[in-house]
C-alpha positions, 0 to 999 in steps of 0.5 A: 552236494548235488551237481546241476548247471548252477553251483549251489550250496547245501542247506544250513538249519531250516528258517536260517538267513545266512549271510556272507561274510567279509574276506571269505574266499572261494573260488567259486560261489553256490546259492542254496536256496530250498524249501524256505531255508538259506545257507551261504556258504563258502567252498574252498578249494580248487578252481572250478569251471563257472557254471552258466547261472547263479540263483538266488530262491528260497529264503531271503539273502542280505548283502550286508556293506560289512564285507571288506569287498563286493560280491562278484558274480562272474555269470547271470544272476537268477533271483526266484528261478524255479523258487521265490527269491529275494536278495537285498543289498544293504547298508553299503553292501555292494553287488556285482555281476554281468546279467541278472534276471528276477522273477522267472517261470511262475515264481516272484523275484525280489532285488531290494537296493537300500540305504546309501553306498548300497551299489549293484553294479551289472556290465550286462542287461537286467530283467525284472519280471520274466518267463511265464506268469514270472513276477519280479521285483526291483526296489531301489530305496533310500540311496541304493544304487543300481547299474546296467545297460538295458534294464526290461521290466515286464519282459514276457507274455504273461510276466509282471516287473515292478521297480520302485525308485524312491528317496533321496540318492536313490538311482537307476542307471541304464547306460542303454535303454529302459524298457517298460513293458516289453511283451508282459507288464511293467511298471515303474515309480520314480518318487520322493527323490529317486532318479532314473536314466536311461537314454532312450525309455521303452514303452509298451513294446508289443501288443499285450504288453501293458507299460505304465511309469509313474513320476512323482513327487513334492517340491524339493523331493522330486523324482527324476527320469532323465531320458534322450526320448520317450518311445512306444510300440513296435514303429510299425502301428503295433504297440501295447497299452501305455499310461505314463503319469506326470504326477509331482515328479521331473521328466529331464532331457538328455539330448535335443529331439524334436520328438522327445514325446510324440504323438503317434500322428508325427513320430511312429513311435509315438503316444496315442490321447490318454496315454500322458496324463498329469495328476493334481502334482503336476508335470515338470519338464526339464530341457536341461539345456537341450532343444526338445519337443512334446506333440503327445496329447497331455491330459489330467487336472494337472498343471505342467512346469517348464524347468532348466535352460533350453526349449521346450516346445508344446504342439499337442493338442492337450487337456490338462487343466491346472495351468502352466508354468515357465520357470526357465530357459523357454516354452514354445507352443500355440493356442492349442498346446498351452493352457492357462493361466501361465506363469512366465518367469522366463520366456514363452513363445507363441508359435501360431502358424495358423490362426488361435486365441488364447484366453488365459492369464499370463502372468511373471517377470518373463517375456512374450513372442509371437511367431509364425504366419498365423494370428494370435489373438489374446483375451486374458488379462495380462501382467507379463512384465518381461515385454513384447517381441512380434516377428510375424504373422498377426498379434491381435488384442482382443481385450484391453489389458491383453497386452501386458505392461512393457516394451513391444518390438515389432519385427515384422508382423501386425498388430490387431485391434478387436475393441475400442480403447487406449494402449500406453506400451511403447513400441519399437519398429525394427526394419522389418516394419510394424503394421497395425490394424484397427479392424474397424474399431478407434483405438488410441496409442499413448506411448511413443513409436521409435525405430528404423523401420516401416509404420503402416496403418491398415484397415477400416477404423481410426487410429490416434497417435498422441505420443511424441515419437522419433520414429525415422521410418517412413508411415503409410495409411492404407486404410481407416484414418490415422490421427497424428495428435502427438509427433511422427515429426521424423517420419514422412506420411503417404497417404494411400487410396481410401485412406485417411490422415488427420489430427493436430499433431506435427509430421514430417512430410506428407504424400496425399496418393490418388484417392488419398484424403488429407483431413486436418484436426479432429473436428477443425484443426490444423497439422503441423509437417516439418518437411515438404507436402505433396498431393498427387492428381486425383489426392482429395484435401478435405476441409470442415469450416464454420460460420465463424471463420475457421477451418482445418490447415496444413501448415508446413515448413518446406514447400507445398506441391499441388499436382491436381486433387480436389478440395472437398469442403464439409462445412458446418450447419451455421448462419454464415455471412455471404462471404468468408475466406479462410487460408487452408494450406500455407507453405513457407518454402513456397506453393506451386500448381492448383488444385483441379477442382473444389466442392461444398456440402453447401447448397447456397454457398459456392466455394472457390480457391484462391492460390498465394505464393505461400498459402491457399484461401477458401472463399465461401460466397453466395454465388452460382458461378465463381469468378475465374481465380487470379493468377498470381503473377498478374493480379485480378483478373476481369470477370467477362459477362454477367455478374453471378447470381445467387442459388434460389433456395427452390433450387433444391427441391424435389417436393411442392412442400419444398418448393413453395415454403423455400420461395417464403423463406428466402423472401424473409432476406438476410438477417432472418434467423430462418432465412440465415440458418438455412444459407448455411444447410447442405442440400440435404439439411435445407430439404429437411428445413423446407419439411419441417417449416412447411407446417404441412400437419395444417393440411393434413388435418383436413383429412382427419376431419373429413374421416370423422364425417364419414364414421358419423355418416356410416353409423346413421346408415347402418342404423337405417338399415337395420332391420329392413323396417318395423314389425308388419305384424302378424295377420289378423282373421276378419269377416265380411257378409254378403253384399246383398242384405237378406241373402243366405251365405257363409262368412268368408274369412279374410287377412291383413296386416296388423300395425306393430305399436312400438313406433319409437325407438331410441338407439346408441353407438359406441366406435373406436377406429384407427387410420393410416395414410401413407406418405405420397412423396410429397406430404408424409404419413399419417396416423389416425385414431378415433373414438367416440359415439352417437346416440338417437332417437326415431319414429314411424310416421307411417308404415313406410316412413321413419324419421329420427335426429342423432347427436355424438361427440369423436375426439381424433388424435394425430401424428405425423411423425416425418414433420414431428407434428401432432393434434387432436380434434374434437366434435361435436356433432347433430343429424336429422335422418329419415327413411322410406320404403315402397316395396322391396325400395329402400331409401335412407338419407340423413344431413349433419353438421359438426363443430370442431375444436382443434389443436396442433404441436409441431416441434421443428428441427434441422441442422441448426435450428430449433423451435416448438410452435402451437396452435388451436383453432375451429372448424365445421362441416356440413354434410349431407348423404343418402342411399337407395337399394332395392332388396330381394328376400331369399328364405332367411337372406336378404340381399340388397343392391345399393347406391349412395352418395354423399357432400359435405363441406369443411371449413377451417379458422385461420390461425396463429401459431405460438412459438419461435420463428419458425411460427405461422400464420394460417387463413381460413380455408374450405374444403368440399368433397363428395363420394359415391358409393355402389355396393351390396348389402345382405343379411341372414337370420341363422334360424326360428328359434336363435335370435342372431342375425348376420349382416354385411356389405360390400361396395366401392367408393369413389371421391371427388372434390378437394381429394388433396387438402391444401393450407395457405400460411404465411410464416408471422416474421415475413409477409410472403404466403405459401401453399402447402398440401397435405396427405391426399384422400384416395379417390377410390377405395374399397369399402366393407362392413360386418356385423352380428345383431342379437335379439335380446327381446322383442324391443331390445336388439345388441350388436357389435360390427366392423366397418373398413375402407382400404384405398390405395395409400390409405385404409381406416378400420372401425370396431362399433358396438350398439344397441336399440330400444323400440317402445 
């Protein structure tokens, strides 16, 4: 036996494992372990001073639990010291000593702890994994047992821990703190029912140190890590690689902390993103009773479950992707912490101190709470039945079935619509209040209001109540509309400025503030107040009415209070008698003050107030001036001066259009269907009706034809001037003697024109064209679009004059959509036409005449009023036009200055329209007008040998004459004739051509041109395609 500073025992047979035995005594213990041999041995005799270490290296040694008594080790305990060494307690086998470390100084430790009542039992720290590049491990496996204070895994740079926690009763005690990679790497798996605590768990102490802890698991078989906190790093920003995986197994508090798992942003020894991950298994967190919180990012496809009594609160700003679950105490988190879908069986809070939404399902028997200043916005479609509690800050709901089935309670906070639709949860109002916001959306709530506390109504958009509910707190209506179509019969309503209450339902008092409205029903209704009303100055009671005799009414029980405020009457569109009288207002308890004034949509229908002891009555009369209203405690009063008289119906027209038809229609008197729907118009609705019974398109069309004349007029000229004459010919050599028979002299040549034989020609346009006139205030805008063509023929009657008639059809269709109006007109047209030239003078002049076939539809409508009227009808013009130009030659341009002119003459049939009453009779009417025009023409070969010649004009136009058609017409149920006018012709325009002639042969020339006017309000465009034939 040699001596060292370990006790040691001498060797046995080589590849032995000795085992102590039961009831051995010694006074003090030696492990042998050398060159993979292992003898146990027992020393007897006397005591000996304990040396410093005892170690276990070499060949394995089992503790085995037949021994009568544990193994006590008084000193620290070296498993693979300067040698591999592997203890294992087995079977019952119990150890105990003070300190221990595994695995030191290049060399692999093992402690294996298996099978149930198997203990090792450590009054000091362990350590596995330590000394350079030492590697040790801690398996502690099916019911073994292992205590200690601090337990180090992965203590030194260079040194490797691994301990495995696994299977049922499996348990590692550290009464102080679990270190996981202190300066080397530790790892550690807690699975299949294994257990760990420890109250504070260390994680990647310093830089180069790697920690990495593994829970997991299945249901019933978890492994557990009870701990007090999770920490990393040094606290000062130093800190080594971390990964703690949540994959099946149960992380369980010990101890409230706020920062039980933190992020490095809110605890200094917190986790950086990607250090937490939760695997396919899931994370479980148990709060064990204890108020705890996680800020650390958790990631992974995972789902996290929160379990036990307590608090967990979530304020990280997490990844995982597997859903959540509350399967007890509660959950606290935020749009950013939680992730979908969750199933809430116990209870989940929403603490959002800012703004958030949460789009994921939330689902279970457990209850939902929103706190905090911020809005949380839901969009999933939840079925939670656990109820509602709000406590600040804005809930809003984004979809319809956002909210879940089940009570609300509202104690303090908003709730918001983000969509139109219906909400049949009932609600209950603390004294904190409940405030809605509509958000601009009409929303229905079903279920019944009930509380103490303050109901508000705010912002844009409507809210309907349809529920009978024994709210006792007062309502207020900051903004939007409230409809009461149930019962808030125990609540008082105050009406704020800008806002608005309507419905048919029952309240129980009612406050119109200034710029209140108070509008009874949904359309016309009546609302019930079980109390007293009140309108303050400036309060504006709004009241719809029909021709039939009803209105909208407040009908209370207590007394009716009347500061001031304005009646504003919204009557609708109706054949109204010229007096109706409605009760608006009735009070049993008595009616005192007025109202400070009344108004009406009406144009001819003056409301006034008439005030009872118990009712207010609207009268609704054909009047200017409303006779003063009685005061009730004298009776009538006189009415000194003349009587009133009736509005004119011109009295709200701003056109002639309006104007002069208004004088017709009020002319037919009362009991005309006309004459009664319009008494009943706004001043908007009666200029509507004066536009559509103007029948304006009547005089419109006078525009169109004279267009059509002036396409016919355009396409002779251009014809005329094209070319600038026949071919003069080529010149033809000639002789001539002397004039003095006998005399001797040369012949002399001579030239001179010889006369081109194709003296005829025959030609042909085709034209499509398309308009627009805008409107001028008074008549509306019209479209144009026209096709058709002209064929002709002509001859030379001489070298300077050409003769020629023409013939065409166009067909012109309109709209004019402002008077629903539209037609066609049809013509048939001849022309005579002729041309002279005397040098570089060019006259061209031509004269036709047109028969029309034209038919209008008008569909007439305003509010109230319906009707289809037709009509066809002929007409003719006659024109006649000319031009003069005097042409320079410039190589191969010709540039000719002109001037033109033009008269013709409209005439219209008069006509009947078919249709309803709005249809009318038209006269016959003439039309003249005249133009001139000044310009430029020119065109250019582009050379000898391509036959294409360009050509164009410029010039001004300017009309005289009739420039504003008019029709005289009377409506066919009344003899009174009115005078419409419609679109005006400019009377200076702008007016261009273009075009490209080509050669085909000597007798044949093709072109296509482009012909414009552009004035002012009106503009025309023309597309021409033609072709001449000279034989």
């Amino acid at each position: 036996m040699r001596q060292s500073s370990h006790t040691l025992i001498e060797p046995g047979p080589k590849g032995s494992m000795q085992t102590l035995e039961p009831n051995a005594p010694f006074s003090h213990a030696a492990l042998l372990v050398s060159a993979s041999t292992a003898v146990l041995a027992l020393l007897m005799g006397a005591a000996q001073a304990i040396p410093p270490n005892t170690v276990v290296q070499g060949a394995p040694v089992t503790v085995p639990g037949t021994q009568s008594s544990p193994w006590d080790i008084p000193n620290n305990l070296m498993v693979g010291n300067t040698l591999d060494g592997t203890l294992t307690i087995e079977s019952g086998g119990q150890v105990r000593g003070i300190t221990a470390r595994v695995g030191s100084d290049n060399v692999t430790g093992t402690v294996s702890v298996q099978d149930a009542n198997s203990v090792w039992t450590n009054t000091g720290a362990i350590t596995i994994g330590t000394g350079a590049v030492g590697v040790g491990f801690l398996n502690i496996l099916n019911g073994g047992s292992v205590s200690n204070t601090t337990g180090q895994v992965g203590d030194n740079a260079g040194g490797t821990g691994t301990v495995t926690v696994s299977g049922s009763g499996s348990q590692w005690t550290n009464s102080q703190t679990l270190v996981v990679g202190w300066y080397g790497n530790g790892t550690v798996t807690i699975a299949n029912g294994g257990a760990v605590s420890a109250p504070t768990t260390w994680m990647g102490v310093v830089p180069g140190a790697q920690g990495t802890l593994t829970l997991s698991g299945t249901a019933g078989n978890r492994g557990v890590l009870t701990t007090g906190v999770m920490a990393k790093g040094l606290g000062d920003g130093r800190t080594g690689d971390v990964t703690l995986n949540l994959n099946g197994g149960i992380l369980r508090a010990s101890a409230d902390k706020t920062y039980f798992l933190a992020d490095k942003a809110d605890y200094r020894y917190g986790f950086a993103p990607g250090d937490v991950v939760i695997g396919t298994g899931g994370a479980f967190i148990d709060s064990n009773g204890h108020n705890i919180g996680i800020s650390a990012a958790l990631g992974g496809a995972g789902g996290l479950t929160k379990l036990g009594a307590g608090t967990l609160t979530l304020s990280g700003a997490n990844a995982y992707s597997g859903g959540t679950t509350i399967s007890g105490g509660t959950l606290v988190a935020n749009t950013t912490s939680l992730k979908g879908p969750v199933l809430n069986n116990a209870a989940l809070v929403f603490n959002q101190p800012v703004d958030g939404t949460f789009s994921g399902n939330i689902s279970g028997s457990g209850s939902l709470t929103k706190d905090g200043a911020g809005a949380l916005t839901l969009t999933g479609t939840n079925t939670y039945t656990g109820g509602t509690q709000v406590n600040g800050g804005t809930l809003v709901i984004g979809a319809p079935n956002a909210l879940a089935i089940g009570p609300v309670t509202f104690g303090g906070g908003v709730l918001r619509f983000d969509y139109t639709g219906a909400l049949d949860r009932p609600i209950t109002v603390s004294p904190s209040g409940f405030t809605v916001d509509t958000n601009g959306n009409a929303q229905t709530m079903s279920a019944p209001l009930s509380g103490s506390g303050p109901f508000t109504k705010a912002s844009s958009g409507s809210l309907n109540l349809t529920g009978n509910s024994p709210l006792t707190g007062p309502t207020s209506v900051q903004a939007g509309r409230l409809a009461v179509n149930g019962s808030l019969g125990s609540s008082t309503v105050t009406v704020q400025n800008g806002a608005t209450l309507g419905g048919n339902g029952t309240i129980g008092g009612l406050i119109v503030q200034n710029g209140g409205f108070a509008a009874p029903g949904n359309s016309i209704g009546t609302l019930r107040v079980a109390g007293n009303v009140l309108f303050q100055p400036g309060a504006i009671y709004y009241v719809e009415a029909n021709a039939a005799g009803q209105a909208d009414r407040i009908d209370a029980s207590g007394t009716a209070t009347l500061q001031g405020g304005t009646v504003q009457v919204l009557a609708e569109q109706g054949i109204y008698s010229p007096r109706t009288t409605y009760t608006i207002l009735s009070a049993t308890g008595g009616v005192s003050g007025r109202f400070a004034a009344v108004s009406s949509n009406l144009a001819f229908l003056t409301p006034t107030l008439g005030y009872g002891n118990n009712d207010v009555t609207l009268t609704l009369a054909r009047v200017t001036e409303p006779a003063p209203p009685p005061i009730p405690e004298q009776g009538p009063q006189p009415i000194v001066g003349p009587p009133p008289q009736p509005i004119a119906f011109n009295w709200v027209a701003v056109t002639t259009n309006q104007f002069r038809p208004a004088n017709a229609i009020e002319a037919l008197g009362e009991g005309n269907r006309i004459f009664d729907t319009v008494l009943g118009q706004s001043v908007a609705g009666a200029r509507q009706a004066f536009d559509a019974l103007s029948g304006e398109a009547h005089a419109s069309v006078a525009a169109t034809a004279m267009a059509d004349a002036r396409i016919v007029q355009s396409s002779i000229l251009g014809h005329l001037r094209r070319p600038f004459g026949y071919d003069q010919g080529a010149s033809v050599n000639g002789a001539y003697a002397a004039d003095r028979p006998g005399a001797q002299a040369q012949p002399v040549t001579i030239s001179f024109p010889a006369l081109d034989p194709r003296r005829f020609s025959l030609w042909g346009e085709g034209f499509g064209s398309w308009g627009k006139v805008r409107s001028s205030g008074n008549a509306a805008s019209l479209d144009t679009s026209t096709g058709g063509f002209i064929i002709g023929a002509d001859a030379l009657i001489s070298p300077a004059y050409r003769v020629g008639v023409a013939g065409g059809f166009t067909r012109t269709s309109f709209d004019i959509d402002g008077r629903l109006s539209s037609g066609t007109n049809e013509s048939v047209f001849g022309a005579l036409y002729g041309s002279a030239a005397w040098g570089a003078i060019n006259l061209r002049l031509g004269a036709s005449y047109a028969a029309h076939d034209i038919d209008t539809q008008r569909i007439v409508q305003f509010p109230g009023f319906s009707d289809a009227v037709r009509t066809s009808r002929g007409g003719s013009t006659a024109q006649a036009f000319g031009e003069v130009g005097y042409r320079f030659d410039l190589a191969r341009v010709q540039i000719e200055p002109l001037v033109g002119a033009s008269i013709l003459r409209l005439r219209t049939d008069g006509f009947r329209e078919d249709g309803g009453a709005a249809a009318l009779i038209g006269y016959g009417q003439t039309y003249d007008l005249g133009t001139t025009t000044l310009g430029v023409r020119a065109e250019a070969r582009l050379s000898d040998e391509v036959p294409l010649t360009l050509r164009g004009l410029l010039g001004w136009r300017h009309a005289f004459g009739d420039v504003k058609p008019s029709a005289l017409m009377a409506f066919a149920s009344g003899a009174s004739a009115f005078t419409v006018l419609g679109t005006p012709i400019d009377r200076d325009a702008l007016v261009a051509e273009a075009g490209l002639d080509w050669q085909v042969s000597k007798d044949i020339v093709l072109g296509v041109s482009y012909s414009g006017q552009i004035g002012s309000r009106a503009q025309d465009h023309a597309l021409k395609g033609n072709f001449t034939w000279r034989f």
